[in-house]
N, C-alpha and C positions, 0 to 999 in steps of 0.2 A: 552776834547781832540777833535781837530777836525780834518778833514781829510786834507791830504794835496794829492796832485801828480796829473797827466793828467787826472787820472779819476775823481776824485770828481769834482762837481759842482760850479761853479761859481756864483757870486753875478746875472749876468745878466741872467744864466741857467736858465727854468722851471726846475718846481719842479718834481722831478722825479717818476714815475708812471702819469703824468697828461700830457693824448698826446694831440697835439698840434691841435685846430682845422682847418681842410682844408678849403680853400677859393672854396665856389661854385659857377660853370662857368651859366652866363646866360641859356646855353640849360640846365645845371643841375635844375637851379632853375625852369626852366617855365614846363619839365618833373614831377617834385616833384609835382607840381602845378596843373597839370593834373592828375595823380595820386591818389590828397585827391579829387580832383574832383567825378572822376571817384569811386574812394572808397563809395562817399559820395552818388553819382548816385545806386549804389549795395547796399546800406541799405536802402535807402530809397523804394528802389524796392521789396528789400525782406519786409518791413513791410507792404508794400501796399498788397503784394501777401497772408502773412498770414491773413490778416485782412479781404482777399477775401475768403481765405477758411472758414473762420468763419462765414462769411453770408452765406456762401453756406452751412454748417453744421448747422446753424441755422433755416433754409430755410427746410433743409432737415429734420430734426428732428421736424419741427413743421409738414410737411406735413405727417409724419408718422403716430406722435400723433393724428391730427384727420380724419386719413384716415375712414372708412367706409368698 
């Protein structure tokens, strides 16, 4: 049985639940763009920074161990 009347979908319709993807505008795109940048700037910073505490707890732990 299949449907018939104004609502059901037609041959050239999507498929229903699958929205339709937007067209992104040049300033959409070149923001996104700066964005993973940026993203990518903030990890790289936080592993640099942990990898510094770690020398620094390194550092500090060995000057303990043969303190006098």
């Amino acid at each position: 049985m299949t449907a018939t009347g104004p609502d059901a979908p037609g041959p050239d319709d999507p498929a229903p639940g699958t929205p339709e993807r937007p067209v992104a505008t040049p300033q959409e795109r070149r923001r996104l763009a700066e964005e993973t940048r940026t993203e990518k700037y903030v990890w790289w910073s936080l592993g640099y920074f942990f990898f510094g505490i770690h020398i620094v707890a390194f550092v500090m732990i060995y000057a303990v161990t043969h303190a006098r």
